[in-house]
C-alpha positions as a printed Julia matrix, in Angstrom:
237×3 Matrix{Float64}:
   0.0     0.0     0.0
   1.05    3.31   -0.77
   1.52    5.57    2.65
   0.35    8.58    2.65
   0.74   10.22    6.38
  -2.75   10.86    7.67
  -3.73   13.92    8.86
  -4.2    13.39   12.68
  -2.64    9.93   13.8
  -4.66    8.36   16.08
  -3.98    5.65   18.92
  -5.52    3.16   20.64
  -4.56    1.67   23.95
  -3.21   -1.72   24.56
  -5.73   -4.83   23.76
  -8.84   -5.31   26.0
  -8.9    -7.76   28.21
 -12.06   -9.43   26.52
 -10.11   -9.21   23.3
  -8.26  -12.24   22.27
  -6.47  -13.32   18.65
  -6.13  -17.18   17.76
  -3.3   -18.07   18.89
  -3.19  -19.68   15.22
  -3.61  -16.4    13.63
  -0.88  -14.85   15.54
   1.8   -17.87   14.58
   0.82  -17.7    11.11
   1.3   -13.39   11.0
   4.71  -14.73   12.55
   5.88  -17.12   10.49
   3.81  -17.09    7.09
   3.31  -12.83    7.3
  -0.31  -12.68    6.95
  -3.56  -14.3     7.76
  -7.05  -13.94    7.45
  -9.74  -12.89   10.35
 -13.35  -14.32    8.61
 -16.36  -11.94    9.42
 -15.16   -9.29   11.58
 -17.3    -6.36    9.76
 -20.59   -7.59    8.85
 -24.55   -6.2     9.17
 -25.01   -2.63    8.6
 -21.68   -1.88    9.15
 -20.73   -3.64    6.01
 -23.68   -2.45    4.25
 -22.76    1.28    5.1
 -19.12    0.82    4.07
 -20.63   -0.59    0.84
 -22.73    2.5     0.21
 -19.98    5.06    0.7
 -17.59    3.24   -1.85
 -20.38    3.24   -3.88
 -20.78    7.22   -3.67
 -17.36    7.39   -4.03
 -16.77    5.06   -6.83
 -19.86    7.13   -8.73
 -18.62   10.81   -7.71
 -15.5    10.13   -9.73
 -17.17    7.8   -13.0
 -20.76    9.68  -13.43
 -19.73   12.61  -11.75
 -16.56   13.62  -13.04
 -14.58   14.49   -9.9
 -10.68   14.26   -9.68
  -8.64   14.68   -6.98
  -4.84   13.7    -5.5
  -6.73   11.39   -3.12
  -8.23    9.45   -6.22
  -5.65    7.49   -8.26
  -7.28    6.26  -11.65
  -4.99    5.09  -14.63
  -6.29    5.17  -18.71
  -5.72    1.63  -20.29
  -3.89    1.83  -24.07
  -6.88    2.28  -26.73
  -9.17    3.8   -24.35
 -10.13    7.67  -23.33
 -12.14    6.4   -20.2
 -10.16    6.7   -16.96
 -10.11    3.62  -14.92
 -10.15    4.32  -10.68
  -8.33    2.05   -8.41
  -7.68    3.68   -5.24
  -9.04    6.63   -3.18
  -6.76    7.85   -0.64
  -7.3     9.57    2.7
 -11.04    8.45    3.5
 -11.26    9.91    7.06
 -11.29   13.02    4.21
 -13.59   12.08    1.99
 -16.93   12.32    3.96
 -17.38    8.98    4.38
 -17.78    8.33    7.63
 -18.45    4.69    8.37
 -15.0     4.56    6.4
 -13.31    7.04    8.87
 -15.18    5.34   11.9
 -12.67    1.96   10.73
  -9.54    4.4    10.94
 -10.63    6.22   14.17
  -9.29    5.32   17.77
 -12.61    3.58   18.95
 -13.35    1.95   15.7
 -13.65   -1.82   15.63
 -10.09   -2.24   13.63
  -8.29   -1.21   16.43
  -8.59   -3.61   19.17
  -7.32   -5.97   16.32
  -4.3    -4.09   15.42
  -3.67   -3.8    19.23
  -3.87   -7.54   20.12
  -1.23   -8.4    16.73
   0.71   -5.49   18.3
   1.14   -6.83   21.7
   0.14   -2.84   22.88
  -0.78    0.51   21.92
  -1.21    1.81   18.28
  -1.95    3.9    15.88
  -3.49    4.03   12.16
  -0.89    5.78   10.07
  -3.21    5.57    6.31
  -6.5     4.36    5.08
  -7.27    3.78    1.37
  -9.67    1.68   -0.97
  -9.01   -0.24   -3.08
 -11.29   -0.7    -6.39
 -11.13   -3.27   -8.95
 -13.9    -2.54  -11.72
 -15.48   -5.75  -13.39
 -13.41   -6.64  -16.35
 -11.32   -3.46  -16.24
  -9.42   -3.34  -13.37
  -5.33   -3.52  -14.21
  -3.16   -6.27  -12.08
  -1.21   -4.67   -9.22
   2.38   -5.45   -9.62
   4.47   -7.7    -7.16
   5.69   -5.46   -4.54
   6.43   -4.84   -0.7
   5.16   -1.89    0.76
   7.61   -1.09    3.11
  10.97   -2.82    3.74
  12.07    0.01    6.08
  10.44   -1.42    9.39
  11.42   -4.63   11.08
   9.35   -7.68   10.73
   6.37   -8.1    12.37
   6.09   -4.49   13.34
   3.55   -2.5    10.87
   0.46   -4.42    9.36
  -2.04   -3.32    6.85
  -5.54   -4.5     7.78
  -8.23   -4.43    4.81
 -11.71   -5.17    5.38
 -13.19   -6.95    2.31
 -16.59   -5.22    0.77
 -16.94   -7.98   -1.91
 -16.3   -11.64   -2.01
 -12.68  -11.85   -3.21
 -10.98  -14.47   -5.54
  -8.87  -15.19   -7.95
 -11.34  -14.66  -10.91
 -11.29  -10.62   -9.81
  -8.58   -9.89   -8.22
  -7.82  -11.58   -4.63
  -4.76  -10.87   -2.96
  -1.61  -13.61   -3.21
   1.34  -13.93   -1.01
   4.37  -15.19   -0.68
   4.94  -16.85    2.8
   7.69  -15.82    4.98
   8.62  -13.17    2.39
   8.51  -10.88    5.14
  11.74  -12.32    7.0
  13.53  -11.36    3.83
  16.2    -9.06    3.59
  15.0    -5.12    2.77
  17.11   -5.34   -0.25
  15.19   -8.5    -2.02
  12.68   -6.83   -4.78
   9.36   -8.58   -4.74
   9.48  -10.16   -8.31
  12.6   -12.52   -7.14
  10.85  -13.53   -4.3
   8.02  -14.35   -6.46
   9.64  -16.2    -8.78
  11.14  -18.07   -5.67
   8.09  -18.61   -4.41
   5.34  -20.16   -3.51
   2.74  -17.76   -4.31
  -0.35  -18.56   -2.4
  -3.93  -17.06   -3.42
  -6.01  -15.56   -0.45
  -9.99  -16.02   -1.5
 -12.0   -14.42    1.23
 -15.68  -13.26    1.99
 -17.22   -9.78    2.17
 -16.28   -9.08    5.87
 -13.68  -10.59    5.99
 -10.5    -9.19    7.52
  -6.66   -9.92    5.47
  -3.72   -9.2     7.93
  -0.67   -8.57    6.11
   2.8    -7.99    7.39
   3.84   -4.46    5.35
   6.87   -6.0     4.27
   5.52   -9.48    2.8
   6.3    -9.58   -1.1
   2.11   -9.39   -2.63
  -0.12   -8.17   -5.93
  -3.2    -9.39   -7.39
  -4.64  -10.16  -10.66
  -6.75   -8.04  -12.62
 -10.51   -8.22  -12.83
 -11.28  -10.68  -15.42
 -15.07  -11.1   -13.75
 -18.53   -9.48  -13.72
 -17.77   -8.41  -10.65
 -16.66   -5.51   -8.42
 -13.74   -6.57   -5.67
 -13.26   -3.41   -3.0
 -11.58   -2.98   -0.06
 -10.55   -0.78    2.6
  -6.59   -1.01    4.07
  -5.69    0.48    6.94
  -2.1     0.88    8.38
  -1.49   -0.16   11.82
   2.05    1.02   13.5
   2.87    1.17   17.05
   2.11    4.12   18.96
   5.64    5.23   19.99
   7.43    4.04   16.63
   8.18    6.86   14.54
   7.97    5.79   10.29
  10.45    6.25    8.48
């Protein structure tokens, strides 16, 4: 994920006591460098999240709005701008969106327990894949500048997610490689394992795990939101 630095960084405190990760999930963040929570944000939480991408997806396609926040790319033969990814939602009037980023939001206590303590949220993005239009996202690692195991990305799934549009794919333990190793060797190392998930869902993903993802070869729309987690006292490079 691109970082952008949010405006306000916000923190939460150390887990709750009635808060507890698999111990499962945490050994596999450890030693594979991501895993997957199933049906953390569901109900009308989803549904709201669903409506704002919506609004946001349509303000920039009907509407005609462009802004830094929202990247968009124009495939070869085409005049028709494609968007993939809207930066900065606790800015863009959405706020179920901004309610996941915020200090009390349900994202948090997550982050906190993988953590082992206090953090923060340092950027919050979607990410849109358009049926049958949506480019591949290039093998790459979004940070190599942390230690392991020390900054996630957490992105809540709108849509079901597979390989037909888009799902994310991994390479285990890719994270435990040196910051030097570009993500296309470790690919071609491999193995590269596909992540299907639900709309939801939660993927956990250690920020310096080598990762991309198809393009959208379906009917159907595959969004997400991804949230960076740090701790609270560690200052990004």
């Amino acid at each position: 994920m691109t970082q952008h630095a949010p405006r306000q960084a916000k923190t939460a405190e150390a887990p709750s006591q009635n808060y507890r990760l698999d111990d499962g999930v945490l050994q596999a963040l450890r030693t594979d460098g991501y895993a997957a929570l199933p049906q953390r944000i569901t109900g009308d939480a989803l549904e709201a999240l669903r409506t704002e991408a919506d609004s946001m997806i349509l303000r920039f396609t009907q509407g005609g709005f462009r802004s830094d926040d929202y990247w968009h790319f124009t495939p070869a033969g085409t005049d028709t701008p494609v968007l993939y990814r809207v930066h900065n939602l606790e800015n863009q009037g959405s706020p179920a969106a901004a309610r996941l980023y915020s200090d009390d939001g349900p994202l948090h206590p997550m982050a906190a327990a993988i953590l082992g303590g206090p953090v923060r949220a340092t950027a919050c993005a979607m990410i849109v894949k358009l049926p049958g239009v949506a480019a591949p996202v290039p093998w790459h690692r979004d940070r190599t500048n942390v230690p392991p195991h020390s900054v996630f990305n957490l992105s809540v799934f709108l849509d079901d997610s597979d390989v037909g549009n888009g799902c994310l794919e991994f390479v285990p333990g890719s994270h435990l490689a040196p910051d030097a190793e570009e993500a296309e060797a470790l690919q071609a190392q491999g193995p590269v394992r596909a992540l299907p998930l639900s709309a939801g869902d939660i993927a956990v993903h250690d920020v310096r795990i080598a990762h991309a993802s198809r393009r959208n070869t379906s009917p159907r729309i595959r969004r997400s939101i991804v949230i960076e987690f740090a701790p609270a006292g560690l200052e990004l490079p």
